[in-house]
N, CA, C and O of each residue as an XYZ file, in Angstrom:
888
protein
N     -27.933     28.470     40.031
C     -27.383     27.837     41.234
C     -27.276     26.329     41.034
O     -28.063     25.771     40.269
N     -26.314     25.628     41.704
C     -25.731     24.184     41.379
C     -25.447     23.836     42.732
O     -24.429     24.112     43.368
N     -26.846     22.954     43.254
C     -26.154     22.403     44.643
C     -26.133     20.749     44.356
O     -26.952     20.215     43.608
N     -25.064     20.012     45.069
C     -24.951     18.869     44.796
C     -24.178     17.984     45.804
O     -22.998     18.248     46.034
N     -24.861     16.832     46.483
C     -24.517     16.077     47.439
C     -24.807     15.044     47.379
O     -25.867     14.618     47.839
N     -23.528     14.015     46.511
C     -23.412     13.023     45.890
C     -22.194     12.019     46.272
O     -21.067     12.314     46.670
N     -22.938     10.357     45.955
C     -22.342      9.298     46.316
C     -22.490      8.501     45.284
O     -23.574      8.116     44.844
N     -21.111      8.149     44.743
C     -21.118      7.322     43.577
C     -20.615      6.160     44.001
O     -19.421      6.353     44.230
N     -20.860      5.243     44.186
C     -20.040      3.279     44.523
C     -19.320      3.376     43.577
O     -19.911      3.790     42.579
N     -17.753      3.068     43.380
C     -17.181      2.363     42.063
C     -16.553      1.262     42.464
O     -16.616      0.962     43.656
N     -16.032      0.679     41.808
C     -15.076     -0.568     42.063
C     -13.970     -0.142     42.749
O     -13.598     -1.089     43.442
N     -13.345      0.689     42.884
C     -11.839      0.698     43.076
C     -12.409      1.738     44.511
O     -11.736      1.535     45.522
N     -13.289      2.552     44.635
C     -13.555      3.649     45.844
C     -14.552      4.209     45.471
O     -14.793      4.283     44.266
N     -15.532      4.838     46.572
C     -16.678      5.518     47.045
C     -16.239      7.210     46.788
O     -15.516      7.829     47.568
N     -16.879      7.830     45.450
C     -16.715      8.984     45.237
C     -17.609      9.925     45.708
O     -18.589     10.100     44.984
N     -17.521     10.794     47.051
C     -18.226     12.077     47.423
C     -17.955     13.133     47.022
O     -16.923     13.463     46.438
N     -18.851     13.766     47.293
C     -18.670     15.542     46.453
C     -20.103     16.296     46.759
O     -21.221     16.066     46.298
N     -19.577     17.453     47.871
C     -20.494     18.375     48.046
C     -20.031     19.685     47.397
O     -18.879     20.100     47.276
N     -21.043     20.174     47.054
C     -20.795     21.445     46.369
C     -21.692     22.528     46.313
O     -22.882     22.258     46.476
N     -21.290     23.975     46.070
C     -22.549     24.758     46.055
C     -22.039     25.597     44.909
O     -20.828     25.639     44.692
N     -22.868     26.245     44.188
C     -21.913     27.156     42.988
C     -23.097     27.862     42.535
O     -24.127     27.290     42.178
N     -22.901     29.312     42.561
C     -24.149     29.899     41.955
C     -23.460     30.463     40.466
O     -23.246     29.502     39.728
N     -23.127     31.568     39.949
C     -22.548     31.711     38.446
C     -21.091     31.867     38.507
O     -20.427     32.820     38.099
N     -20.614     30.579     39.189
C     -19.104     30.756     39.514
C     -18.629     29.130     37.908
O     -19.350     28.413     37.214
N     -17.179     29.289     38.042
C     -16.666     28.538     37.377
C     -16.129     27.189     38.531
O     -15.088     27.306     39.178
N     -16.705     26.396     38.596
C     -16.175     25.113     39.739
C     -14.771     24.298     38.577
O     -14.963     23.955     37.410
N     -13.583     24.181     39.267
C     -12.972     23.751     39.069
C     -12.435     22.242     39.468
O     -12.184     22.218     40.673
N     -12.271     21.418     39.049
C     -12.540     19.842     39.597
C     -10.801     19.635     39.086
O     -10.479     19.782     37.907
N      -9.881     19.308     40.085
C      -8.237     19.288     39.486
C      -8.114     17.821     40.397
O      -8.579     17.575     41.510
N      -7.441     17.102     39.634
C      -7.146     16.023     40.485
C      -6.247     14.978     39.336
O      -6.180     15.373     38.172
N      -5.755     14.008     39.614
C      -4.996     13.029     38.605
C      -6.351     12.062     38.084
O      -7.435     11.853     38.629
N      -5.695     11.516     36.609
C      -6.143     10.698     36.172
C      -6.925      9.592     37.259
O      -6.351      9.007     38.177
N      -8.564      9.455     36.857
C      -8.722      8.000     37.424
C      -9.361      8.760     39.108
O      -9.936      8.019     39.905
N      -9.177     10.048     39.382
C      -9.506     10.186     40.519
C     -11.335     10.609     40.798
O     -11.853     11.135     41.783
N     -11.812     10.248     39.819
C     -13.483     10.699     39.821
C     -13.673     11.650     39.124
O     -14.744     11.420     38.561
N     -13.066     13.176     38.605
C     -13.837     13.703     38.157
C     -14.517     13.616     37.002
O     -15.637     14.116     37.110
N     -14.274     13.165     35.907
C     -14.941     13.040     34.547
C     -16.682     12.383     35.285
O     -17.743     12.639     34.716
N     -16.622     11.751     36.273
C     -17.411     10.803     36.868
C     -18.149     11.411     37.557
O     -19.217     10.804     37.629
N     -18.153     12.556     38.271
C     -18.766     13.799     38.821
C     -19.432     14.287     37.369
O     -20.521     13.916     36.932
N     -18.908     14.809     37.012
C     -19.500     15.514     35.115
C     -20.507     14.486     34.863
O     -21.630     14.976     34.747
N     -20.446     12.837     34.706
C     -21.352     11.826     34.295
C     -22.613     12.049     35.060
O     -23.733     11.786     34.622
N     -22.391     12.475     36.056
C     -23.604     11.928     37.126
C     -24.203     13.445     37.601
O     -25.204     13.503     38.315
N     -23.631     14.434     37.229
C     -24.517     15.995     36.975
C     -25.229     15.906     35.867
O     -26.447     16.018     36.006
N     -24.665     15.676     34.441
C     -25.525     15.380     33.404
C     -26.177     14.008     33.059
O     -26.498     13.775     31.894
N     -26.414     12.934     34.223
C     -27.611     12.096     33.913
C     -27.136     10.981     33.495
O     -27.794      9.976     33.765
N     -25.955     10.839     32.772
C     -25.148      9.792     32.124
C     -24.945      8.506     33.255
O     -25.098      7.331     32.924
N     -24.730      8.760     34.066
C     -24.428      8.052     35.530
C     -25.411      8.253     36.414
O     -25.846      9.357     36.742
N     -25.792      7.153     36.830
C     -26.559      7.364     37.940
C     -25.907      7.121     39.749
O     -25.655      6.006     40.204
N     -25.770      8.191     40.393
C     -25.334      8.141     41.479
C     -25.681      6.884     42.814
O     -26.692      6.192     42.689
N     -25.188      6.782     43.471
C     -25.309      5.837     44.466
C     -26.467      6.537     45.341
O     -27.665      6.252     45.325
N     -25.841      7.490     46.083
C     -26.815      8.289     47.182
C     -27.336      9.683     46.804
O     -27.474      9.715     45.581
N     -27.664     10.795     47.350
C     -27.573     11.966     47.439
C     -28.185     12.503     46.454
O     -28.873     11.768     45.746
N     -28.070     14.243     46.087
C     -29.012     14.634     45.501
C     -28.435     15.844     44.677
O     -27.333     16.265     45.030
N     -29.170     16.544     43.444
C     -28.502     16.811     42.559
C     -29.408     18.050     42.109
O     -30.153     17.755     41.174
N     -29.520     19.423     42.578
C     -30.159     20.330     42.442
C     -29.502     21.486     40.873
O     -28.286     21.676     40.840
N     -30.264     22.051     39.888
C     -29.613     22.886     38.887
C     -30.501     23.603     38.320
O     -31.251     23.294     37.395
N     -30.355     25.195     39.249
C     -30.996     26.064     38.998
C     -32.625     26.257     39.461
O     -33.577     26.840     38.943
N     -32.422     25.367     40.856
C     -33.831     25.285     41.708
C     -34.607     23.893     41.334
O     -35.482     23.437     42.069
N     -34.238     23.331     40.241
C     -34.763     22.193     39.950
C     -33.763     20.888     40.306
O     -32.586     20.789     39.959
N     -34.645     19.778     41.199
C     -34.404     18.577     41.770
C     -34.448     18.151     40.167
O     -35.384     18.177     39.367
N     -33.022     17.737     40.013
C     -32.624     16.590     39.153
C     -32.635     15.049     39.263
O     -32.948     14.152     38.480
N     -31.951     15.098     41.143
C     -31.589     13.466     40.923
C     -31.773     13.835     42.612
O     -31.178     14.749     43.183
N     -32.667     12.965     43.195
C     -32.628     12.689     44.412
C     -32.903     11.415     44.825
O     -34.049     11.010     44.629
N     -31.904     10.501     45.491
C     -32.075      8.573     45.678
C     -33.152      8.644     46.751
O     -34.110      7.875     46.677
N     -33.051      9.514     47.735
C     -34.502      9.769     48.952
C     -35.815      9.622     47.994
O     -36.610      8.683     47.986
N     -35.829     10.726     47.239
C     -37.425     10.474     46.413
C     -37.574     10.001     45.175
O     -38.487     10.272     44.395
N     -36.227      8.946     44.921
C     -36.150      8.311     43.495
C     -36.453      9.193     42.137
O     -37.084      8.754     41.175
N     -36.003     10.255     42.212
C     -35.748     11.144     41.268
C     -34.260     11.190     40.371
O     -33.110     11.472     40.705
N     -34.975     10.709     38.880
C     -33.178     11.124     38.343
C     -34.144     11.395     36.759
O     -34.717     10.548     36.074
N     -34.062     12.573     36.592
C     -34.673     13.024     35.015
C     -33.279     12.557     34.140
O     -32.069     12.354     34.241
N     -34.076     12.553     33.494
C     -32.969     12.158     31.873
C     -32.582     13.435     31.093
O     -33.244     14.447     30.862
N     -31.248     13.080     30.737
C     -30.213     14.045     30.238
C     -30.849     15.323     29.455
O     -30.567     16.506     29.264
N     -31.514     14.717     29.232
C     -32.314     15.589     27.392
C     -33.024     16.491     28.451
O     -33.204     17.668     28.140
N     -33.435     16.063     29.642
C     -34.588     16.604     30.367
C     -33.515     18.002     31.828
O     -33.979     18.761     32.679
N     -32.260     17.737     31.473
C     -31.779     18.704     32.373
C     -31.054     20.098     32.305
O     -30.431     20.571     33.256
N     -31.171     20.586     31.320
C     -31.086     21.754     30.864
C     -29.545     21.895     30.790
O     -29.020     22.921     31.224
N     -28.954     21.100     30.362
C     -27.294     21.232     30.234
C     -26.083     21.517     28.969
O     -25.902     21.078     27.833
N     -25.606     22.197     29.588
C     -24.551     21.521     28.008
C     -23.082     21.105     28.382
O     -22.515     21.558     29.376
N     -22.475     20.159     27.464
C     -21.483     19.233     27.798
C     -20.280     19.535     26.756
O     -20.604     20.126     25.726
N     -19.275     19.274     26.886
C     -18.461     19.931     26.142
C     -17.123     18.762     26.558
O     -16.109     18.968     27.224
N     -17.495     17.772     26.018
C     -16.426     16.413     26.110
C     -15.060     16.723     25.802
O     -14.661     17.750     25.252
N     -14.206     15.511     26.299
C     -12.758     16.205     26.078
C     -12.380     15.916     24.336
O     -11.937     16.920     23.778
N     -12.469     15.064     23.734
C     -12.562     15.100     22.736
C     -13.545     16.279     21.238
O     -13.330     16.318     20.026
N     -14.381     16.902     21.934
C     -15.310     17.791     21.764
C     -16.438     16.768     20.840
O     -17.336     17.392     20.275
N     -16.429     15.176     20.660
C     -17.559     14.813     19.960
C     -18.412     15.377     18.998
O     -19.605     15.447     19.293
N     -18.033     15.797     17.897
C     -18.399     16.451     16.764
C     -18.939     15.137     16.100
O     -18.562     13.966     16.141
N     -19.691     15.612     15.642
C     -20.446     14.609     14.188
C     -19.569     14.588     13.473
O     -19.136     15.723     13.272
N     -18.831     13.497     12.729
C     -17.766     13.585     11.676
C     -18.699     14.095     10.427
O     -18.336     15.040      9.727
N     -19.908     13.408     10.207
C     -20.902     13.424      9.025
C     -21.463     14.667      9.217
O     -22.297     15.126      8.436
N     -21.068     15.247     10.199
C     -22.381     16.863     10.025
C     -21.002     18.343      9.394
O     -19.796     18.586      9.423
N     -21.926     18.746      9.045
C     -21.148     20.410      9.167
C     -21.116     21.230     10.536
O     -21.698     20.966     11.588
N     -20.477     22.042     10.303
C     -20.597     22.941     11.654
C     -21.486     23.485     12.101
O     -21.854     23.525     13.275
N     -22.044     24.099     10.921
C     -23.773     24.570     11.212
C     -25.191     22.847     11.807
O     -26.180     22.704     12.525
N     -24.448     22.122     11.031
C     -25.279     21.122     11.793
C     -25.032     20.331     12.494
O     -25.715     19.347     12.780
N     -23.790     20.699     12.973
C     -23.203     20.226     14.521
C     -24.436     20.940     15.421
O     -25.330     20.449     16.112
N     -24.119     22.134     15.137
C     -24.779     23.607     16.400
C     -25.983     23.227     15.968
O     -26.486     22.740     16.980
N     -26.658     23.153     15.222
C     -28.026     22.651     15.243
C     -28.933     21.304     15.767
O     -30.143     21.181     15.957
N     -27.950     20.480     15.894
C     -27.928     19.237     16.698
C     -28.492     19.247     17.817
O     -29.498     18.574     18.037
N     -27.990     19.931     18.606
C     -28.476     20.367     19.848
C     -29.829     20.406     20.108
O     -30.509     19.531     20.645
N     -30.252     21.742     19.587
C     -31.728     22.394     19.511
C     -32.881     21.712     18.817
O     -34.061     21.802     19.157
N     -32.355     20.958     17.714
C     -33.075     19.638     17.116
C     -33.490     18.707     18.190
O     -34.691     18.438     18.223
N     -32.626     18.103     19.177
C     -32.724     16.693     19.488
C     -33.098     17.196     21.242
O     -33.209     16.458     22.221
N     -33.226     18.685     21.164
C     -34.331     18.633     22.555
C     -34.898     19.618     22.272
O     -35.561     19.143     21.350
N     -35.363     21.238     22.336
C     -36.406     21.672     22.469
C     -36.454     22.644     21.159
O     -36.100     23.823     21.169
N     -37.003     21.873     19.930
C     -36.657     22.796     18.962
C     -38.501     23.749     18.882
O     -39.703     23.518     19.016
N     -37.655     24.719     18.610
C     -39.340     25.634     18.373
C     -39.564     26.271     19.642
O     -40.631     26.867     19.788
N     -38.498     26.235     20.848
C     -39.001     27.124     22.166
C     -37.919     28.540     21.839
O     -37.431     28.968     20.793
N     -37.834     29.004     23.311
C     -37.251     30.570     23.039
C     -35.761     30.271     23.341
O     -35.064     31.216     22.971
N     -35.044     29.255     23.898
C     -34.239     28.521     24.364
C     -33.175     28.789     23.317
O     -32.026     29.137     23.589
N     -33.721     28.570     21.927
C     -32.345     28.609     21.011
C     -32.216     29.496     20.530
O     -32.985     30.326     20.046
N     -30.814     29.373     20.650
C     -29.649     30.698     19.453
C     -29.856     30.110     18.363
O     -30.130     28.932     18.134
N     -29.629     31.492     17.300
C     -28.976     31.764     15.943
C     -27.781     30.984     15.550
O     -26.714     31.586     15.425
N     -27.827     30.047     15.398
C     -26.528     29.083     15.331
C     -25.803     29.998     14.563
O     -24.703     30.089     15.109
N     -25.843     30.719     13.587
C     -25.129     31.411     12.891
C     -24.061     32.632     13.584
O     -22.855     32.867     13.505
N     -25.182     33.218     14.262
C     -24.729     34.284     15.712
C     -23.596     33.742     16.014
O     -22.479     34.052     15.601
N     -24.052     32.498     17.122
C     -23.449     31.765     17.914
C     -22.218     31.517     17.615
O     -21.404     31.957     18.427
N     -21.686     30.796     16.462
C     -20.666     30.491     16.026
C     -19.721     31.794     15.034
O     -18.659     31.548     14.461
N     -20.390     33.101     15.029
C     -19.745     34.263     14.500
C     -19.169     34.825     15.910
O     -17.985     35.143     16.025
N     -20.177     34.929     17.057
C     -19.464     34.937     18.225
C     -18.522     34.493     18.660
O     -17.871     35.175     19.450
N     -18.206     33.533     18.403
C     -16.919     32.474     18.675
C     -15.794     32.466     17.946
O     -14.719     31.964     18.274
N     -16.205     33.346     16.393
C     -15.021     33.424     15.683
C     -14.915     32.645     14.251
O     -14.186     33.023     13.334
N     -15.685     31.597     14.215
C     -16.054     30.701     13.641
C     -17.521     30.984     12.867
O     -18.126     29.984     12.480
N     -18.009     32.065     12.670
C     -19.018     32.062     11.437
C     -18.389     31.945     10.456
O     -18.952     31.040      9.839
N     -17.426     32.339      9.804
C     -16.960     31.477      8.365
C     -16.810     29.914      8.297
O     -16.247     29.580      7.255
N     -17.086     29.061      8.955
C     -16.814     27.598      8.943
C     -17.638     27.031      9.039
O     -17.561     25.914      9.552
N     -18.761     27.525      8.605
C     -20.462     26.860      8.516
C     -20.795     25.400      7.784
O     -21.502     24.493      8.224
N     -20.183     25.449      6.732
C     -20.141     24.090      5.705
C     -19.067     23.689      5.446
O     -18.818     23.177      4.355
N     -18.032     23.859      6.562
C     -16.843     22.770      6.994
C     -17.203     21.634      7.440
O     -18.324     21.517      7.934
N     -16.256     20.465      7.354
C     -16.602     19.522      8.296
C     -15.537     19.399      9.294
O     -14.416     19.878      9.125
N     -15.979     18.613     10.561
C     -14.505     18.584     11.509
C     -13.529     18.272     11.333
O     -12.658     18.641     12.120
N     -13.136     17.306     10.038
C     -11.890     16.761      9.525
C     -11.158     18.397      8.940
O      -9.928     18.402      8.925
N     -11.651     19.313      8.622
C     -11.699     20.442      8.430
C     -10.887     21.551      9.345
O     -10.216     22.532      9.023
N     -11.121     21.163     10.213
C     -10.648     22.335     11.972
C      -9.804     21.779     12.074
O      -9.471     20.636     11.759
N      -9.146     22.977     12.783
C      -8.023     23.019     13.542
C      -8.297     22.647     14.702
O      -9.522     22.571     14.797
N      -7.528     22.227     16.134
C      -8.196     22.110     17.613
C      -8.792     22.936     18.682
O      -9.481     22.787     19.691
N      -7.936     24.334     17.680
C      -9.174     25.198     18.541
C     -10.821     25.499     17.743
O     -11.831     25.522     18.445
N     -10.885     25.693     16.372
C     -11.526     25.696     15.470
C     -12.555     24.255     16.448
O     -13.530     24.347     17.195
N     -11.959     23.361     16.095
C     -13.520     22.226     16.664
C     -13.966     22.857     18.196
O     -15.094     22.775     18.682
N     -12.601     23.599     18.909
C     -13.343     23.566     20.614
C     -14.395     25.106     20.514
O     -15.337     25.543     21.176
N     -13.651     25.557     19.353
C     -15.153     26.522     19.263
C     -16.227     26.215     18.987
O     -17.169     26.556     19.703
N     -16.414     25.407     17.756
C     -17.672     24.619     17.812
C     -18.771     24.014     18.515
O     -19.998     23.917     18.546
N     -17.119     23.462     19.360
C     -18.087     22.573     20.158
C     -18.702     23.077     21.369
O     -19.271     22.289     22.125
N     -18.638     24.397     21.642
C     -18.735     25.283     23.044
C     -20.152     25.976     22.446
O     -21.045     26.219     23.258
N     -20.362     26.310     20.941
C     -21.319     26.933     20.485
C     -22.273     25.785     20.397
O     -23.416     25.962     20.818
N     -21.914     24.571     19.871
C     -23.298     23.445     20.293
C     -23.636     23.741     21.568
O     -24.620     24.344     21.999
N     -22.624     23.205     22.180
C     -23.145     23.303     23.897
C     -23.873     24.095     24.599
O     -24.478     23.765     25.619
N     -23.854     25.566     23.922
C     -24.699     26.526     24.720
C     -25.773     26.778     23.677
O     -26.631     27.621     23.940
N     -25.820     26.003     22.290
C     -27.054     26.436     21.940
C     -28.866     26.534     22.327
O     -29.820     27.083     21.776
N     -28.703     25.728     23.500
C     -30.067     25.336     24.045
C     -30.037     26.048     25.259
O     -30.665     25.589     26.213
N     -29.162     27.506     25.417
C     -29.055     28.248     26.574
C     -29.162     27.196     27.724
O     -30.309     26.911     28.068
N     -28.151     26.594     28.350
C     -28.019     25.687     29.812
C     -28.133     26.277     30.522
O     -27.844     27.443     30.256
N     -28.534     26.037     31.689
C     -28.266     26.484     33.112
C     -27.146     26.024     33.604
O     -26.612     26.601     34.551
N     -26.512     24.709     32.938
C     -25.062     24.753     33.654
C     -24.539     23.737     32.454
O     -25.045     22.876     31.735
N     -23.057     24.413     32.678
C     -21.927     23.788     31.418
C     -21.323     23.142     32.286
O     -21.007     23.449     33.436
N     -21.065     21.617     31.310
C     -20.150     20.421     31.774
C     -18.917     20.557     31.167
O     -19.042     20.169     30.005
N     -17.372     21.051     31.469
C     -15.975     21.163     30.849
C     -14.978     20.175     31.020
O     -14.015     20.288     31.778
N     -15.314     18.880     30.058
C     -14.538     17.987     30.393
C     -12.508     17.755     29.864
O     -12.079     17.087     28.923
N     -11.888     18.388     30.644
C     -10.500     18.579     29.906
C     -10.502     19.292     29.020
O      -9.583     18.957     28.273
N     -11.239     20.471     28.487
C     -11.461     21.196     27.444
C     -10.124     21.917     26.677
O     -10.211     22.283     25.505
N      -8.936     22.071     27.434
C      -7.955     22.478     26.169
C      -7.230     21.677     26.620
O      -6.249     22.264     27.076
N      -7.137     20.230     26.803
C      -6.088     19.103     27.095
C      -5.342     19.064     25.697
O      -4.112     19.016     25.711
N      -5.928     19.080     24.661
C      -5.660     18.515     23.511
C      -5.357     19.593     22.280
O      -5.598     19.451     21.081
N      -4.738     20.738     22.985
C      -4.843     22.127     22.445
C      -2.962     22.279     22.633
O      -2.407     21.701     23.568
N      -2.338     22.935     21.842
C      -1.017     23.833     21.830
C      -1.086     24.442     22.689
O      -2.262     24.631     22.999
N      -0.066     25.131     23.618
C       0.332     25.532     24.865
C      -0.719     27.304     24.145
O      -1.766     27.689     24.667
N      -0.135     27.918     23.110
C      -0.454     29.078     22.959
C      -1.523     29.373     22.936
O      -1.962     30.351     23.542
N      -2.576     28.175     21.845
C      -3.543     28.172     21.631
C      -4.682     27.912     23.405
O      -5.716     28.345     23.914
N      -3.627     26.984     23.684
C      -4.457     26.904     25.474
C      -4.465     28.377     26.048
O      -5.467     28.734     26.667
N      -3.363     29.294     25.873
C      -3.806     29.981     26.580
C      -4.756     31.371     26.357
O      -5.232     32.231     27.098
N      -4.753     31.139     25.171
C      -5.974     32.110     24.180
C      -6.716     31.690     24.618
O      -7.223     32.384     25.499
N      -7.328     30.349     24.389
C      -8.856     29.778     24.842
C      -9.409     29.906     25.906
O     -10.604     30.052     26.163
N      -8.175     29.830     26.810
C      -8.746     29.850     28.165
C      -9.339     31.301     28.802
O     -10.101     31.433     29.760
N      -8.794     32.239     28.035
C      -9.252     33.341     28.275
C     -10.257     33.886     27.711
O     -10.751     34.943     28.104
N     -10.766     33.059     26.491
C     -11.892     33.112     26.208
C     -12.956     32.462     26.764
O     -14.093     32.856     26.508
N     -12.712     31.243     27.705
C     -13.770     30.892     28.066
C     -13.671     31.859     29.922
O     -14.735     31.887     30.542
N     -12.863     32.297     30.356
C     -13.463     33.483     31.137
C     -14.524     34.562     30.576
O     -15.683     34.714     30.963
N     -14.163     34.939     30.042
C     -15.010     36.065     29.142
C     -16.731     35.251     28.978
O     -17.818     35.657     29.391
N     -16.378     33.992     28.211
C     -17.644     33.461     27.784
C     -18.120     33.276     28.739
O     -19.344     33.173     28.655
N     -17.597     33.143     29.970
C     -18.680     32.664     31.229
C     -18.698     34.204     31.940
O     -19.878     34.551     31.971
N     -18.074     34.962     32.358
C     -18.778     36.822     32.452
C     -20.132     36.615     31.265
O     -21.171     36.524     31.920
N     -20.320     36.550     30.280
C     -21.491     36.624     29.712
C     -22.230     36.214     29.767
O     -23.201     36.957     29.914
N     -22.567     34.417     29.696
C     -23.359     33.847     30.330
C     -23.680     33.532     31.531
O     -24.735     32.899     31.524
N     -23.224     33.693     32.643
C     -23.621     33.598     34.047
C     -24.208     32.795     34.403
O     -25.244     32.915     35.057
N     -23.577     31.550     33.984
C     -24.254     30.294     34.776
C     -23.373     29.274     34.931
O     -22.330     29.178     34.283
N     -23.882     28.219     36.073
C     -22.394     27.747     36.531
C     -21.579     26.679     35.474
O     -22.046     25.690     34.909
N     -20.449     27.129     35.423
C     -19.435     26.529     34.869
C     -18.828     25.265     35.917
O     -18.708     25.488     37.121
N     -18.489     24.015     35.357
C     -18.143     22.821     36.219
C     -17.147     21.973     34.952
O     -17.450     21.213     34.032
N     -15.573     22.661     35.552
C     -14.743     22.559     34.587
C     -13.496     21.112     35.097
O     -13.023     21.258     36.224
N     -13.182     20.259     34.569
C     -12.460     19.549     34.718
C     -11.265     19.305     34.351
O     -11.337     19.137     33.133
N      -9.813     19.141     34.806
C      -8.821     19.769     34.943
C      -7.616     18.901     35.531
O      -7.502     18.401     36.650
N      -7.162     18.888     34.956
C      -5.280     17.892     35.555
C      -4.217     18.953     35.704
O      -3.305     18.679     36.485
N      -4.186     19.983     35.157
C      -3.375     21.378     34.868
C      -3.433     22.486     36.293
O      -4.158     23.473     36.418
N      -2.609     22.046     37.089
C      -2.830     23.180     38.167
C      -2.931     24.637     37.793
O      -3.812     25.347     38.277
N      -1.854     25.182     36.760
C      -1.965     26.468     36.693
C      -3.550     26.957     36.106
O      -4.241     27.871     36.555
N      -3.915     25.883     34.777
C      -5.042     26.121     34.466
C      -5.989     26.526     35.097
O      -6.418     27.671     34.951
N      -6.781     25.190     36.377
C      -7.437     25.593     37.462
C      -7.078     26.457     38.410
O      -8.085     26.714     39.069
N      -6.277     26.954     38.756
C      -5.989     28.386     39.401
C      -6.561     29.348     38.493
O      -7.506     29.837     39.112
N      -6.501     29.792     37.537
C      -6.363     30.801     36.358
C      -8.180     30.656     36.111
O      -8.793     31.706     35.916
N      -8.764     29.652     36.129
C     -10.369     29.419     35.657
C     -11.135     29.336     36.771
O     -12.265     29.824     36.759
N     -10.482     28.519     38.226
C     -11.307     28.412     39.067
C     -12.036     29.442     39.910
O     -11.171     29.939     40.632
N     -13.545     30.162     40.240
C     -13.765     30.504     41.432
C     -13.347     30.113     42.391
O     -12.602     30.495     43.293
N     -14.409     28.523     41.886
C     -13.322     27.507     43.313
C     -13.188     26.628     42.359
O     -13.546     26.391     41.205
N     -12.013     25.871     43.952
C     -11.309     25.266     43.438
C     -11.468     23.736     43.827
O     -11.044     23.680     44.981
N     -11.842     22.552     43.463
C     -11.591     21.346     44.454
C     -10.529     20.333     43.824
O     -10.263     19.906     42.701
N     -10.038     20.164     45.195
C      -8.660     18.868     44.290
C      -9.690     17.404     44.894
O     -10.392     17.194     45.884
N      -9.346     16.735     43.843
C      -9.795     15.345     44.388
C      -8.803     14.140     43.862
O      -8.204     13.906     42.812
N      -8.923     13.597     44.943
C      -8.357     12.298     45.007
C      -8.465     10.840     45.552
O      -8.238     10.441     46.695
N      -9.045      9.841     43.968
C      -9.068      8.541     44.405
C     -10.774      8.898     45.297
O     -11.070      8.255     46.304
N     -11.543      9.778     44.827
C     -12.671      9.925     44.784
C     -13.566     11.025     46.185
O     -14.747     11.326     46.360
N     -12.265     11.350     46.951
C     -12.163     12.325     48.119
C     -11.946     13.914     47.948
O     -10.844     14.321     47.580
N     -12.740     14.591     48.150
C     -12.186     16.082     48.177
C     -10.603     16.257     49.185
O     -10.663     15.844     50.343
N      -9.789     16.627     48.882
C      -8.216     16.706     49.738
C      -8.662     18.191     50.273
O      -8.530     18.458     51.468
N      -9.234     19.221     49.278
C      -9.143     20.696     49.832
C     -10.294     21.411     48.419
O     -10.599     21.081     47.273
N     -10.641     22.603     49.440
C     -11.656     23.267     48.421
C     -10.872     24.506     48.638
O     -10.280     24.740     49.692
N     -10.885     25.263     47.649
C      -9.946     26.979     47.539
C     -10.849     27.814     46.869
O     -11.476     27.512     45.854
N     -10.898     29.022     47.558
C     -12.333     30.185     46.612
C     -11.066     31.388     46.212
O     -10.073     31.842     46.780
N     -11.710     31.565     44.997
C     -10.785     32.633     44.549
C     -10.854     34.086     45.318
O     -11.816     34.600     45.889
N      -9.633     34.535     45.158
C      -9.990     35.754     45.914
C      -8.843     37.099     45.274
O      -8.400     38.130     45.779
N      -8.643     36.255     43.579
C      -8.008     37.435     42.710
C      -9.095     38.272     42.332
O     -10.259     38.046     42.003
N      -8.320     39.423     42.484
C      -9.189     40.369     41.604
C      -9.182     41.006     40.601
O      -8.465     42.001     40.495
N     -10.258     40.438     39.286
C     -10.081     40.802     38.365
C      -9.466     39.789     37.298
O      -8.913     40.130     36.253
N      -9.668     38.415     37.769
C      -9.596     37.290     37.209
C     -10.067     36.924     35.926
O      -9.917     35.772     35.519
């Protein structure tokens, strides 16, 4: 579960955003510049919010009432940038190992990086480097770092912005599937209307740092 009731100050406008999401996919659609990447900052710790409070998976993350804001490493997340931020210097296997290294290595928390990335399609590309991949090839990667420390909630920042129309629409149907399996909330970010229709449970448009409208899915069999 992902509850969140948040106030960010920026220079240009005051970004709100209430939300509730238990193992749904939250969809964040709005134009350039309108807050969401900035919502994503301030769920995973990167940003610290103005007001309000920031619940994930029963645990108080960030509350300004009781001066609570744990640090990133400390919130059980995974992030999945629009660029996908790969180590240029690592391999793929020590991309996905990155993760589990640099927060809880030795608990029950981590995958088989090997698994992980055979799951995805990508166990042959172990001692590649990213100069190596193709753009879907790195967004697999980079989805298998991300969940290697099993999250309670995934951050999707523009995730097939930077992908071929065909290849977008393969992926995207893989990351339905990947989230039926893992069951935990997805908080996907999005300029692509059809996209966010097609991924969203719900749906929120924002603009210039305002929710305009929230939409709950109600296809079946999405």
């Amino acid at each position: 579960m992902l509850e969140v009731n948040l106030v960010k100050n920026l220079w240009h406008f005051n970004l709100e955003l209430k939300l509730k999401a238990a193992n749904e996919i939250v969809v964040l659609l709005g134009p350039s510049g309108s807050g969401k990447t900035t919502v994503l900052q301030c769920l995973a710790g990167l940003l610290k919010p103005s007001a309000g409070s920031i619940k994930i998976d029963d645990k108080l993350v960030f509350s300004a009432e009781q001066n609570i804001n744990v640090p990133t490493r400390h919130r059980d997340i995974g992030y999945l940038f629009q660029d996908y931020a790969l180590f240029p210097h690592l391999t793929v296997k020590d991309n996905v190992l990155y993760g589990p290294k640099s927060r809880r290595a030795g608990t029950d928390l981590e995958l088989n990086p090997v698994e992980l990335l055979d799951s995805f399609g990508v166990g042959h590309l172990l001692n590649r480097y990213p100069r190596q991949l193709s753009g879907g090839e790195k967004q697999r990667v980079a989805l298998a770092r991300a969940l290697a420390t099993r999250p309670k909630l995934l951050l999707l920042d523009e995730p097939l912005s930077a992908l071929d129309r065909n290849t977008r629409l393969s992926l995207r149907q893989e990351l339905k599937n990947l989230h039926k399996s893992w069951q935990v909330p997805f908080v996907l970010v999005t300029h692509d209307e059809e996209e966010a229709e097609y991924l969203g449970d719900q749906l929120i448009v924002i603009e210039k740092g305002r929710v305009q409208e929230i939409a709950v899915s109600h296809v079946v069999g999405k």
